[in-house]
C-alpha positions as CSV (number, residue, x, y, z in Angstrom):
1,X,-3.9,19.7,-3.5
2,X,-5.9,17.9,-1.3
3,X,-6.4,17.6,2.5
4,X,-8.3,17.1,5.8
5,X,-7.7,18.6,8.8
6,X,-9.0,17.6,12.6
7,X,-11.3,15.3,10.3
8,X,-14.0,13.3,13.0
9,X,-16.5,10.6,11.1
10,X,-19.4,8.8,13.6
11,X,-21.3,6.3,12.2
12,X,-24.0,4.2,14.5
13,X,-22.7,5.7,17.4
14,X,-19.2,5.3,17.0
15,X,-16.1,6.9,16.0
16,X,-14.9,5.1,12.8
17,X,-12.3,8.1,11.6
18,X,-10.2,10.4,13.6
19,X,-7.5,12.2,11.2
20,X,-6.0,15.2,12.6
21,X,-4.4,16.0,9.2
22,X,-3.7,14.0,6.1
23,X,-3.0,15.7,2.8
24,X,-2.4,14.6,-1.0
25,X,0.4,16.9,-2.3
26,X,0.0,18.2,-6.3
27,X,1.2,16.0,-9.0
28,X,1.6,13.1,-6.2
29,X,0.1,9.6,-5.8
30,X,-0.5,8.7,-2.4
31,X,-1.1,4.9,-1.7
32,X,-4.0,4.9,1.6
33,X,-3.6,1.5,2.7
34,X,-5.1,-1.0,5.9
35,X,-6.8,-3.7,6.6
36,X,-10.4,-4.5,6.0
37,X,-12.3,-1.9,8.2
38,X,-9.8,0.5,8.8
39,X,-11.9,3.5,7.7
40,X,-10.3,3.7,4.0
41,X,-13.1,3.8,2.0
42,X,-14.7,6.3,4.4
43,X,-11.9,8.6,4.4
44,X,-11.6,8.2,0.5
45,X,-15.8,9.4,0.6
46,X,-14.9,12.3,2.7
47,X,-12.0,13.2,0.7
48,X,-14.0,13.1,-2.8
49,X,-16.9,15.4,-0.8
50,X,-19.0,12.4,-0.8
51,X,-19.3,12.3,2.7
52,X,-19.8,14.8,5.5
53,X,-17.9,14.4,8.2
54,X,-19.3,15.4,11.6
55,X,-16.7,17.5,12.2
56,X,-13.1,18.9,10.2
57,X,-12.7,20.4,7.3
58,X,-11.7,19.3,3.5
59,X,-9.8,21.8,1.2
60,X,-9.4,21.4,-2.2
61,X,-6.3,23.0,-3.5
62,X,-6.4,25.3,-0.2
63,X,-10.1,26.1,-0.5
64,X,-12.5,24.8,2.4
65,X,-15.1,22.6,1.5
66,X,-18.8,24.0,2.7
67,X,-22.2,23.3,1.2
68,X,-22.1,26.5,-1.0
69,X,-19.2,25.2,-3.1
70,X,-19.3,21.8,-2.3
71,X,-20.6,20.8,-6.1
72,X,-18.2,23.2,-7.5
73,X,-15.4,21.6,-5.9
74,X,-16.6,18.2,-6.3
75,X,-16.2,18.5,-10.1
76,X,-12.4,19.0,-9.9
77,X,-12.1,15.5,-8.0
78,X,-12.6,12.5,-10.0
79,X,-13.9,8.8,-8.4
80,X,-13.0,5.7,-9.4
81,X,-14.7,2.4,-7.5
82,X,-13.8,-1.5,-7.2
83,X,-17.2,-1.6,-8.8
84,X,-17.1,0.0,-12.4
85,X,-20.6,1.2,-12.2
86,X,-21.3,1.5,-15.5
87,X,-24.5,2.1,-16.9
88,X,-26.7,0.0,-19.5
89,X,-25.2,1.6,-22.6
90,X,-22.4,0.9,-25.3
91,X,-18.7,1.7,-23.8
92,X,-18.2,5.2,-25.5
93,X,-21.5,6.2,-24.1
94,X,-20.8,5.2,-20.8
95,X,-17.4,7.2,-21.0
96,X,-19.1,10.2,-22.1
97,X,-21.9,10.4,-19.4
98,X,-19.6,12.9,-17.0
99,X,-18.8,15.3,-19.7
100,X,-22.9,15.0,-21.4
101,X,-23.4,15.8,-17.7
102,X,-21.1,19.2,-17.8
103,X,-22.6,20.2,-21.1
104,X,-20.0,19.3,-23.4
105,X,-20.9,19.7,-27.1
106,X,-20.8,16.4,-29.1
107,X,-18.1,17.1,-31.3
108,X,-16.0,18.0,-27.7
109,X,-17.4,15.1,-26.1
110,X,-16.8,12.9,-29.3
111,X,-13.0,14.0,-29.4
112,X,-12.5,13.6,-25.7
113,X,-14.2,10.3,-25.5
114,X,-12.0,8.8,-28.8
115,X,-8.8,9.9,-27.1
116,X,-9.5,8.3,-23.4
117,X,-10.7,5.2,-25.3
118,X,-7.8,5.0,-27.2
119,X,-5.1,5.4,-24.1
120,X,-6.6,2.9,-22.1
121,X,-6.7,0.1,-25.1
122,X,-10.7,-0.4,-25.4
123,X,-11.1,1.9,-28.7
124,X,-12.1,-0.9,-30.0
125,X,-15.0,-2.0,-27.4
126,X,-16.4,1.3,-28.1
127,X,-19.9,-0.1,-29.4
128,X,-20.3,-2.7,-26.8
129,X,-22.6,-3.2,-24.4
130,X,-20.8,-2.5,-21.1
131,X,-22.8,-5.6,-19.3
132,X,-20.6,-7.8,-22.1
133,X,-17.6,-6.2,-20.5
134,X,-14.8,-8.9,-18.6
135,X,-13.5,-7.8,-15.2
136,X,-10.7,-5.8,-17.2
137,X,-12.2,-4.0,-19.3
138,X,-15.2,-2.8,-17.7
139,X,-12.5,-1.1,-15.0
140,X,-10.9,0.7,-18.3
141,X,-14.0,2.0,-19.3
142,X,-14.5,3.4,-15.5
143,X,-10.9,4.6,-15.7
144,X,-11.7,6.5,-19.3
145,X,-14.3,8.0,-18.1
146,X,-12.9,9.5,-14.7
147,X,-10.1,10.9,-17.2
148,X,-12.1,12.1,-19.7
149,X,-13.5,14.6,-17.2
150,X,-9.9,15.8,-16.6
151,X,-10.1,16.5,-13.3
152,X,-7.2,17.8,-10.7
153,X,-7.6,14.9,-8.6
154,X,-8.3,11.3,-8.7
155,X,-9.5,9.1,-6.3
156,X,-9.5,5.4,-6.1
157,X,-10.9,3.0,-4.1
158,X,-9.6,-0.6,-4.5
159,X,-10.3,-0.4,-8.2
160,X,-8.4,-3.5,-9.1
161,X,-9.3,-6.2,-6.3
162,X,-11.5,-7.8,-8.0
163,X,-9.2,-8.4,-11.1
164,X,-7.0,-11.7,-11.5
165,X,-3.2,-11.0,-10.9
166,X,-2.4,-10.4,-14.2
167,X,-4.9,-8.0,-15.6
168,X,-4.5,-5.9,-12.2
169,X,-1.0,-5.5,-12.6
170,X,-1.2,-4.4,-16.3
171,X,-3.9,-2.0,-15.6
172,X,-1.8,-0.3,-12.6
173,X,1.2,-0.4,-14.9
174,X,-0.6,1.9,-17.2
175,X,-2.5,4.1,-14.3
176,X,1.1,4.9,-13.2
177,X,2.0,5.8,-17.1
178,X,-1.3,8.0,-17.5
179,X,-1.1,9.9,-14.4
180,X,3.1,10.4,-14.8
181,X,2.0,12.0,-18.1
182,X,-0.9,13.8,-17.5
183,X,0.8,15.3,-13.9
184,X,-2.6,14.2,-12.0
185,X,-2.8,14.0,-8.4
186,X,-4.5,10.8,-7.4
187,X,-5.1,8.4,-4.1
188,X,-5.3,4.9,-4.2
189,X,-7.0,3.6,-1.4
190,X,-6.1,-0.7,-1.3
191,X,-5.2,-3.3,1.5
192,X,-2.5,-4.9,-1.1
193,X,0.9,-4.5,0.3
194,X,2.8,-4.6,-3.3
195,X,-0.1,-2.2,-4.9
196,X,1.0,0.8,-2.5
197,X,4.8,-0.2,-3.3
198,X,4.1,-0.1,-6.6
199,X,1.7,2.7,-7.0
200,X,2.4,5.3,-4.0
201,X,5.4,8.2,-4.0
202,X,4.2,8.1,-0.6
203,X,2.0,5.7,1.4
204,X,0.0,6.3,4.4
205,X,-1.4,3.4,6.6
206,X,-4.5,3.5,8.5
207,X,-5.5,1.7,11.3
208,X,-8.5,1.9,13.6
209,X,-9.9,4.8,11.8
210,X,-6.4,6.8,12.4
211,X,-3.6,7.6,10.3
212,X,-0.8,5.1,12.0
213,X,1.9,6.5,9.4
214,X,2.7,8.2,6.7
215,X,6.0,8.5,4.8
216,X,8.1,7.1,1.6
217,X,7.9,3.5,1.1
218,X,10.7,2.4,1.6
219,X,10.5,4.6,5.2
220,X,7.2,2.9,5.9
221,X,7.8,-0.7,4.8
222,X,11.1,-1.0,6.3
223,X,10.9,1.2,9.3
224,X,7.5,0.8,11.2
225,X,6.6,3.3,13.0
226,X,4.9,0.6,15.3
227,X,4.0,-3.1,16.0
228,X,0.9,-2.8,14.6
229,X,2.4,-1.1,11.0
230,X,5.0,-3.8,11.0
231,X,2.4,-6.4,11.3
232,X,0.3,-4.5,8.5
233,X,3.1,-3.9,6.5
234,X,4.5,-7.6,6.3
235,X,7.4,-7.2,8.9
236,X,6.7,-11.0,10.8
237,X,10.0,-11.0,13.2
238,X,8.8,-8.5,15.4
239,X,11.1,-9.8,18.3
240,X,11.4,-8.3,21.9
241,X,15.2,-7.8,23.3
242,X,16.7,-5.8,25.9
243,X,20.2,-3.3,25.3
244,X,23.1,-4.6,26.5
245,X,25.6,-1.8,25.2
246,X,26.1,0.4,22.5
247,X,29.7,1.2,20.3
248,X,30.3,2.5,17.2
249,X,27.0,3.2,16.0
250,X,25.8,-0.1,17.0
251,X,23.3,-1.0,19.5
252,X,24.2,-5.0,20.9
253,X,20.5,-6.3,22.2
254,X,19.7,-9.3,23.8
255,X,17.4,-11.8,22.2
256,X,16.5,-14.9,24.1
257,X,20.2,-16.6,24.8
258,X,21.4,-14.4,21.4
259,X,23.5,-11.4,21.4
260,X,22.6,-9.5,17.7
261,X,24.3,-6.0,16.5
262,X,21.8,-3.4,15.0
263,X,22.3,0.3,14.0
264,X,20.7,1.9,16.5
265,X,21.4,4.1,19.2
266,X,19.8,3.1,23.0
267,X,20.6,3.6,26.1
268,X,21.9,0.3,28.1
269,X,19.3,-1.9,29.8
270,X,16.5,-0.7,27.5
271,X,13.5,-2.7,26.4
272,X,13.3,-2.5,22.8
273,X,11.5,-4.6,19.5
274,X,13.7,-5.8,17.0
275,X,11.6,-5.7,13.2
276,X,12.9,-7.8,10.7
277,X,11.7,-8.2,7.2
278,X,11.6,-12.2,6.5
279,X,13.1,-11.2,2.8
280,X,16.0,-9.8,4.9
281,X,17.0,-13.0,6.9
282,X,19.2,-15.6,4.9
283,X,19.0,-19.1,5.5
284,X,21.7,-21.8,4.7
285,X,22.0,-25.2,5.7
286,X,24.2,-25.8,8.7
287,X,27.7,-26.3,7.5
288,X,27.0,-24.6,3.9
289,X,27.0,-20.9,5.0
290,X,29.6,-18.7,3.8
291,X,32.4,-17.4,6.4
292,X,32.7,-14.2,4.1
293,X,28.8,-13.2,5.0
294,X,28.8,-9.7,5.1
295,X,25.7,-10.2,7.1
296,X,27.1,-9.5,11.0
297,X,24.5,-11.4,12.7
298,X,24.2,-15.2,12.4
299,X,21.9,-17.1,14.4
300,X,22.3,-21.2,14.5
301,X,18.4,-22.9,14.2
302,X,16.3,-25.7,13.1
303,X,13.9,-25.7,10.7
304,X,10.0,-25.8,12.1
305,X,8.1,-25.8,8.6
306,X,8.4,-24.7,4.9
307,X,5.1,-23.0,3.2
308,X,5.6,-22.6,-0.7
309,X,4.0,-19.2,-1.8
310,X,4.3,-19.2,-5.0
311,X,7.3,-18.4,-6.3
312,X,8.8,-18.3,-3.0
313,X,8.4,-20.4,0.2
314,X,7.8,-18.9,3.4
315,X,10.3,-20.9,6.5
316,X,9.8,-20.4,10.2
317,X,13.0,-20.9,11.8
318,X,13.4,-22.0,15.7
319,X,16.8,-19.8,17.0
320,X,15.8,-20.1,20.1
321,X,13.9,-17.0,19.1
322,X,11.2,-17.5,16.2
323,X,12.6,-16.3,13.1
324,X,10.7,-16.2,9.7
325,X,12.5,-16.0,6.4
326,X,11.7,-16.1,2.8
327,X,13.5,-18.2,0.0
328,X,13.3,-18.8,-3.6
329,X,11.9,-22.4,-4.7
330,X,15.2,-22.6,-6.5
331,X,16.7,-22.3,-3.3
332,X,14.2,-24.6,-1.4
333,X,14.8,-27.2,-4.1
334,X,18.8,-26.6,-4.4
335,X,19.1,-26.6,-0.6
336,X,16.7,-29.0,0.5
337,X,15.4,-27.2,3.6
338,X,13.0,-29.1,5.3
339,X,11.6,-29.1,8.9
340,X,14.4,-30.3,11.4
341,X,16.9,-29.4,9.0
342,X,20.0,-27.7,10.9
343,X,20.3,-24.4,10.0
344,X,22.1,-20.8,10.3
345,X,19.7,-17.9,10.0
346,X,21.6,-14.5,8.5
347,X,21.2,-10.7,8.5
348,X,22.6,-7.6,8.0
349,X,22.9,-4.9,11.5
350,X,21.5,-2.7,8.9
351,X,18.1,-4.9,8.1
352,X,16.9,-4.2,11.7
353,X,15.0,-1.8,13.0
354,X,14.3,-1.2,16.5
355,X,11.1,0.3,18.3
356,X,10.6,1.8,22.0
357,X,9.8,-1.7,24.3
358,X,6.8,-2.1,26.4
């Protein structure tokens, strides 16, 4: 539905995108996620024919993008901001601005504006004055209007960073509800880790201005495609080893004075990094740990530090390799870890995933 091919963006001087394809299939939510700088935003601004690239092209449903239909194709794509944008009138006005814009009749505009109002919960803010508007509900209004417009496509930069846990989680609960009905295509471009889980069918991550990876989440998450997306993507045992023989399915690799089991296939004597989720590793106090694991690799350590996070707390774990695992607090407080604490550090030959060595 959408797409950019051999896409090259300068800006001052320098290269800040350098895409030889990415595309948004129809019906399909694509999550566009990396770090601060990475060239979303940008990418997003070329996408929604905001930006011109220096050089590449953008199609829109198959059609190239030029200067002669570049408005016309621009009103099939819909934008919504992490600022709302809104202008110095009541909520329904501001909702109806795109389609008074298009030349909608009032009664149209009227109906179209009631409806979108009433999906996204503000129906009743209708006569307000959008500058009263909390965090919340002044990102509905942006997302009524973008809707009301009907467009093919929507495009989303970071709308909810600026919203407190709870009200962004809501509102992306009820983007995902809106745009399964409707059958949209839409992009989400956000550095949030559990927004692209959430939110994408497929995630891409960008890095450095290029596309790094793209894939299903659960390919992307939990099978890196490099160091740098396992850093991004929250993979912190990123752990070199060496192959010391393969059977069965299994590749045996060395790490530090540890022998672990991974499914893998290598040949012997290769260099290789080991990734490891820290929500993969289990962690039980030395002399508690079950002798029925189903977990094949177990790893005898001490405890360097605990970090709560919330509901869970983050503990690094000296194995003679550095390990980092996540636990409940019920577990913290049931199980007592704290640093020195001997302990046995646990996880599956499945849970790995290994990358090419230096």
């Amino acid at each position: 539905m959408l797409a950019v091919h051999d896409l090259e963006v300068r800006l001052a001087g320098h290269t800040v995108l350098d895409v030889p394809h990415l595309s948004v299939l129809r019906a399909e939510t694509l999550a566009l996620m990396g770090p601060n700088g990475a060239g979303k935003s940008t990418l997003l601004q070329v996408m929604a024919l905001l930006l011109r690239p220096r050089s590449g092209r953008v199609l829109v449903a198959g059609e190239p993008a030029s200067p002669a239909n570049e408005l016309r194709l621009r009103r099939r794509l819909a934008v919504v901001f992490q600022e709302p944008l809104l202008l110095d009138t009541t909520v329904a006005q501001n909702v109806a601005t795109g389609l008074r814009l298009r030349g909608f009749d009032a009664g149209r505009r009227n109906s179209r504006v009631a409806d979108w109002l009433s999906r996204f919960g503000i129906a009743h803010l209708a006569g307000r004055q959008a500058r009263t508007l909390s965090g919340g509900e002044a990102q509905r209004t942006s997302l009524a209007r973008a809707f009301a417009l009907e467009p093919e496509v929507l495009l989303l930069d970071e709308p909810f960073a600026a919203l407190d846990p709870q009200t962004r989680f809501s509102l992306l609960v009820e983007l995902q509800e809106t745009l399964r009905e409707t059958g949209l295509t839409a992009m989400l471009v956000t550095h949030d880790r559990n927004e692209a889980l959430m939110f994408g069918q497929r995630v891409a991550v960008i890095l450095a201005g290029r596309i790094a990876q793209v894939g299903d989440p659960v390919a992307v998450f939990r099978r890196p495609a490099s160091t740098a997306v396992a850093a991004f993507v929250g993979v912190e045992n990123v752990l070199p080893g060496i192959v010391q023989r393969c059977d069965g399915g299994l590749a045996h690799i060395a790490l530090g004075s540890h022998s672990i089991a991974v499914v893998a296939d290598h040949p012997v004597g290769r260099q290789v990094i080991v990734c490891l989720r820290p929500e993969d590793i289990t962690v039980v106090l030395d002399g508690g740990r079950d002798k029925q694991t189903s977990a094949r690799n177990t790893l005898p350590g001490t405890v360097v530090s605990v970090t709560p996070l919330g509901a869970v707390a983050r503990i690094a774990v000296d194995c003679g390799v550095p390990l980092v695992a996540v636990v409940t607090m019920q577990s913290l407080q049931e199980l007592g870890f704290r640093p020195g604490s001997p302990v046995h550090a646990s996880f599956k030959a499945t849970a790995a995933h290994t990358l090419p060595g230096r």
